[in-house]
Every structure is written in structure tokens, then in C-alpha cells.
N, C-alpha and C positions, 0 to 999 in steps of 0.2 A: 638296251644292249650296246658297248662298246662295239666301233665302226676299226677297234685293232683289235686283228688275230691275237689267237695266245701265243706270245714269242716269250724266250728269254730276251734279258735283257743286261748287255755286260757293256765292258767301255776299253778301248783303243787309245793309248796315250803315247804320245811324240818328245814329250818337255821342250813343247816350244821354249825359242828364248826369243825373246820380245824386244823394243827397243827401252835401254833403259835398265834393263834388267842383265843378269846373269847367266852360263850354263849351271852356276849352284844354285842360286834361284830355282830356275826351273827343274833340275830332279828336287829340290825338298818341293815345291809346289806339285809333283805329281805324287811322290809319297802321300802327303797330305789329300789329295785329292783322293788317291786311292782309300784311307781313313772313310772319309766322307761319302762316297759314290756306297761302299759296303754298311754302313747304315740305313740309307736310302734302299737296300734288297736289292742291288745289282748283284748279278750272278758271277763274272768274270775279271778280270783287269790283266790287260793284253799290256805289255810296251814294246815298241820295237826298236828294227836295228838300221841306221843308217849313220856314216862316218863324211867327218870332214866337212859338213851343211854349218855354218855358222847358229843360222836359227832351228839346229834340234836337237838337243844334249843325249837323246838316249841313242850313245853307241856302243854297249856292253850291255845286253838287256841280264845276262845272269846275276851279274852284280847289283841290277837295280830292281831283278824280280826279289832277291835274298831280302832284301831291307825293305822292299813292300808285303812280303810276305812275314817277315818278322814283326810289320804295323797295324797286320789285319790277324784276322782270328778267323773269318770261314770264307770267307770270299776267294774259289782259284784263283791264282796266280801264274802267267806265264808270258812267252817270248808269240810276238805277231809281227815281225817271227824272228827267229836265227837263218842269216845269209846264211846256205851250208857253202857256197862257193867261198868264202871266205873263211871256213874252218876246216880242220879235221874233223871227220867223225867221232873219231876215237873220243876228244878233244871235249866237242860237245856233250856225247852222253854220260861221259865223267862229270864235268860240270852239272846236267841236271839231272843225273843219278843221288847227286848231291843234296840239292835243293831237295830232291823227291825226299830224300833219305832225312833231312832235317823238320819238309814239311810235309808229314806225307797225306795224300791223298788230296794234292791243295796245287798241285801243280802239273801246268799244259806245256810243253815243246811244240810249239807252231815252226815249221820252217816252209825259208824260200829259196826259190832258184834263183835268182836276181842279187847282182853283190850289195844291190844297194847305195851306191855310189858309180865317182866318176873314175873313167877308165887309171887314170893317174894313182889313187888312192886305192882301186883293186890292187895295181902291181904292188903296192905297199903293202898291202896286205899278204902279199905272197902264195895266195890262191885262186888267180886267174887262169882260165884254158889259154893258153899259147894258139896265135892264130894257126889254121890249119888242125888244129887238135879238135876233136869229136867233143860234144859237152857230156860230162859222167854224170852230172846230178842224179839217175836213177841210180847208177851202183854205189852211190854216196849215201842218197838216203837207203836204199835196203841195206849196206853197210852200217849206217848210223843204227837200224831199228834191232841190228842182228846182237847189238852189247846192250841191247834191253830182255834177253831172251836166256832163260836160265840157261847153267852150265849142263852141257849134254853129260858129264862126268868130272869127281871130283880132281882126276888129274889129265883133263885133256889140256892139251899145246893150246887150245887158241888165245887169240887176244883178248884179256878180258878189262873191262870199265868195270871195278867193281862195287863201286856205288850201284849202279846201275843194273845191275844184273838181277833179273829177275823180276824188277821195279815194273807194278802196271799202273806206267803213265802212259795217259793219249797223246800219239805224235799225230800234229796237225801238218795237211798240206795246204798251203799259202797261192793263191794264184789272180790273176790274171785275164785267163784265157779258158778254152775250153783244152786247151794240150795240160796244163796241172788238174783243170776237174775230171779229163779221163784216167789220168795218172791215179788222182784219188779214191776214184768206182770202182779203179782195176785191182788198185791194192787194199778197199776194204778200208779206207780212211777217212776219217771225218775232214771236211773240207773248209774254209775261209776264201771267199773270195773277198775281194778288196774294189767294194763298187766306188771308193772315193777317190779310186785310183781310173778306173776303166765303168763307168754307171751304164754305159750303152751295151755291152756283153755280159750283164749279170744273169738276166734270166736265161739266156742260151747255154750257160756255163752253167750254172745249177742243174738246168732240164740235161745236159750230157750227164753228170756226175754221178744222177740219179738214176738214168737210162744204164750207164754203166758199173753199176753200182753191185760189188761182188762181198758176199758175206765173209768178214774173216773173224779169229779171233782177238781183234782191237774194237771189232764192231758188226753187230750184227742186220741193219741197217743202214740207209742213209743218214748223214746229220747235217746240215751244213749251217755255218754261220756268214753273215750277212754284214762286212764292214760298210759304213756309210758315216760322213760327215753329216753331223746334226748340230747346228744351232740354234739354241732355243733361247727365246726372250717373252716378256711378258705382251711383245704388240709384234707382226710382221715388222714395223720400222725399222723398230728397236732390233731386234733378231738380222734386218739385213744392213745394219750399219756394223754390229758387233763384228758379221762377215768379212765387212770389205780389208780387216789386214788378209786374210785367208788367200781373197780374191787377188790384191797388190801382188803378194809374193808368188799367186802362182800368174799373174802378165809377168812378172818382171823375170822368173825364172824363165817363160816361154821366150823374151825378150832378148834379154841378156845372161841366162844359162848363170849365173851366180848372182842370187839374191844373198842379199845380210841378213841383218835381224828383222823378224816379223815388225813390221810396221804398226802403231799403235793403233784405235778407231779414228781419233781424230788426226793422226796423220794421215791416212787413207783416203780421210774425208774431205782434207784441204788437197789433197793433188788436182792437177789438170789433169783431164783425161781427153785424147784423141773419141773423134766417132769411132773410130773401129775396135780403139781398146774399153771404148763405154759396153760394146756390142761383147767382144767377148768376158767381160768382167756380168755383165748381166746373164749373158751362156752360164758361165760359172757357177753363179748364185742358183742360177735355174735344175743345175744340173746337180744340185744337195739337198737335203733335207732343212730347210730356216725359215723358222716366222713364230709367229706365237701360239699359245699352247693349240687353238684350235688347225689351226694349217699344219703343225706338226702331226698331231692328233692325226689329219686324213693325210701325210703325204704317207707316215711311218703305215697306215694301214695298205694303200695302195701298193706302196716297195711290198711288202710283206707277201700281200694275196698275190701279186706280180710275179718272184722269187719261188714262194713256197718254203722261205727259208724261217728255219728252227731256230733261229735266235739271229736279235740285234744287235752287232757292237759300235759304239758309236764313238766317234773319234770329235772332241768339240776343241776344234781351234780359235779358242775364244780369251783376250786379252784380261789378265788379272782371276787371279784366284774366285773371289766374290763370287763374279760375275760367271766363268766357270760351271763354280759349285751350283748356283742359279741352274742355269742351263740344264745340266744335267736331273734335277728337279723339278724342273717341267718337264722333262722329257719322262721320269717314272713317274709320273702323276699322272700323263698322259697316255701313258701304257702300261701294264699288268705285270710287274716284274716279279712275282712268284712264280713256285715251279711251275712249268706248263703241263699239257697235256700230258701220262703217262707215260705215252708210248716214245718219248724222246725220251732214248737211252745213252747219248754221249754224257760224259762226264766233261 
């Protein structure tokens, strides 16, 4: 008997850009990768949204769900997530009214409250709250969900997205914290938390979401997904050397707040490290999912029972294609990636 739950199993994609390499490198490397992960019986492939990071090319996830979705054939496709703080509603559900409408039945809208970037490149963006102003994110997202919802009449005044309209796609809530998992129970929304972001408040965020967990018509049930960095190799060694660019960029960001390009392994691996930054570079390692197939095998079971969460997504910041695609292949070899149990009803 398998020591991992029955979870789905989908994948979390950034296009890292690496030293050496491109931002065009990295989106074909994630297309590609997308190819690859959907033969393997991965159920999902997420990218997200962040602007202005040197090392992470995907900052327009529509654009780069349209050309991964036009490279697969069943594998959903969607946004983990769209900053709504950096859009219009309107804006968005056009956009994946769209998508839905080209590819239907194959596409997820994840969004988040978070712009995703640094204060500077919010104001660029031209959808920052002005200090002193209240944060809308709730009237933004029931706004964004309202031009998914057929026309009450064929000649009412209102605003219509009309790709969109009528489109039953799932909008995911994106979070953090336990303030987006009660957000998500209250409105009856399939939820993502983001454990590679915050690993210490996953199960308290799930266990809220669940508690507060309200039947609507997008879902009848709880569902929630489970982001988490996983790297996988064929030894522990091997698996926590692949890490240490992962581990570099996130001291040097804690450091000095503008890392470059991801660092290669063996750059990583020739640097000097301080005692204190050996200390939290090993917190780091500590605090993801990495080693070989067997130590994946029991950490991916442990998160799992821990959580209680209905699917895997696994975000692998791991240097070179290859090596990647590897990764991700011990990782379904080492868990069940067919549908799971019935009664998980999110799409």
C-alpha cells in the first residue's frame, strides 16, 4: 500500500530565467515543459504572475496560458494566479472568457490579492490603492465573477465581457493566509494556497477554509489545492544541490531585495557562505519538499495527511530543461497522478 494519499497531481510554473539563459528561453522551456509534465498524467499547469523580477519571465500569464493550451490537448490550463490589484475586472474576464471560449472546458482563472511586485512597478501598473484608501479586492473579485454569469435579459444595460458570459469556468482564490481561505469557504470557492510561499500556515489555512466552507453554485464542496516546491533527484544529494540556485536567490533576495538571474548549481555551490546564511539556506532546503524518490515519496505523503489537501501543485525550480523534466518524473512515479477519489468534484 502506497504511504501517499490519493491527491491529484498538477505543476506551478514561474519560467525561471537562469544565468546564461534568456526570458525567451525560459517561456519556450515552460511550454515545453508543459508538453511533457501532460504526458506524464499531470492533471493541471498553473503559470503565474509576477512583473519586473529579472529572473521570472512569466508576467502576462493569458498570453502564455493561450500557447500552452494550444500545445496540450487535455491537460487544464490556467493563471496561479492573475494580480486582480493590477487589473480591471472587466479586463480579465474578457481575456479568459476568451481562452475559455477557444479552449473550452480546459481552463482555470486563479487570482490574487497581492500585485506581485515592488511598490514602484505597482504604480506602473496603474492599479495600486492610494495610501489611506480601503483595499476593494472583495468588490473586485465579486465584480470580476458577476461577467461570468449569464445575461439576466437580452437587452439589459449592464456591462457585459462577452466571451465570458455565461462561461462555466472555476475562479480560484489564491492566498496566503487564513483572511483569503475564509474569503474562499464564505464565497463557495475552490481555494490554492501557496505553501512555497508561507509552509508554516498551510494547515491552519486549509482547516479555516474548510470550517468555513459555504455551498455555492461554482462548488459544492470543499476543494483545495496545495502549492509547494518540490525537487526531485534521483539521491537526496543530488536533489539538494539541484536546490541551492532556489535557496541563493531566496538569501540574496532576503539580503539585498533585487536578486538577478537564478544562479546556476554550480554557482551556488562554489559560493562562500556566512554561518548564519549556511543556517538559513539549510531552514530553506528544510522547509520544501527535496531529495530522492524515496524522501519525496514520505515528505509529499506527510504535507498531504498534514493539509488534507485534494491536490498537489508543484512548482520545481530546478536549472535546465532535462533535468526539470527528470524531476517532475520522479515526482509522478512517486505519487498516483490519476483521477483520485470520486468525490473530489472541482474541475
Amino acid at each position: 500500500m502506497s504511504d501517499v494519499p490519493d491527491v491529484r497531481l498538477s505543476v506551478l510554473d514561474i519560467s525561471p530565467v537562469f544565468e546564461g539563459s534568456t526570458a525567451t528561453d525560459a517561456l519556450r522551456e515552460t511550454i515545453e515543459l508543459a508538453r511533457r509534465v501532460e504526458e506524464m498524467g499531470y492533471y493541471r499547469f498553473w503559470v503565474a504572475e509576477h512583473h519586473a523580477m529579472r529572473n521570472i519571465a512569466s508576467c502576462s500569464p493569458p498570453v502564455l496560458i493561450g500557447r500552452i493550451a494550444d500545445a496540450t490537448t487535455r491537460m487544464r490550463v490556467g493563471a496561479g494566479g492573475v494580480m486582480l490589484a493590477n487589473h480591471a475586472p472587466l479586463v480579465v474576464a474578457e481575456q479568459f472568457g476568451t481562452l475559455e471560449a477557444l479552449h473550452p472546458g480546459r481552463i482555470d482563472l486563479g487570482v490574487g490579492r497581492a500585485p506581485g511586485t515592488d511598490p514602484g512597478t505597482a504604480r506602473a501598473l496603474r492599479r495600486v490603492v492610494a495610501p489611506g484608501e480601503q483595499d476593494d479586492f472583495p468588490q473586485r473579485l465579486v465584480e470580476l465573477m458577476s461577467y461570468f454569469e449569464p445575461a439576466a435579459s437580452p437587452d439589459s444595460a449592464a456591462v457585459l465581457a462577452v466571451p465570458a458570459q455565461g462561461a462555466r469556468m472555476p475562479t480560484w482564490l489564491l492566498g496566503t493566509s487564513g483572511y483569503s481561505a475564509r474569503m474562499a469557504g464564505m464565497l463557495g470557492l475552490p481555494f490554492a494556497f501557496a505553501h512555497h510561499l508561507a509552509p508554516a500556515g498551510a494547515a491552519a489555512a486549509l482547516d479555516v477554509y474548510r470550517t468555513t466552507f459555504h455551498p455555492s453554485p461554482e462548488l459544492d464542496r470543499p476543494y483545495a489545492i496545495l502549492a509547494a516546491m518540490v525537487i526531485a533527484a534521483d539521491s537526496d544529494e543530488r536533489a539538494r544541490w539541484l536546490a541551492g540556485p532556489m535557496a541563493l536567490t531566496s538569501l540574496l533576495h532576503r539580503t539585498t531585495g533585487m536578486p538577478g538571474l537564478h544562479p546556476t548549481p554550480e554557482q551556488a555551490a562554489r559560493r562562500s557562505y556566512t554561518a548564519q546564511e549556511r543556517r538559513f539556506i539549510e531552514e530553506r532546503l528544510d522547509n520544501h519538499l527535496i531529495g530522492g524518490p524515496d524522501t519525496i515519496r514520505r515528505r509529499v505523503g506527510e504535507l498531504v495527511r498534514e493539509t488534507g489537501a485534494d491536490e498537489l501543485m508543484a512548482l520545481g525550480l530546478v536549472h535546465g530543461l532535462p533535468e526539470r523534466v527528470h524531476s517532475f518524473r520522479l515526482l509522478a512515479d512517486a505519487v498516483r497522478v490519476g483521477e483520485p477519489a470520486a468525490e473530489r468534484t472541482a474541475r
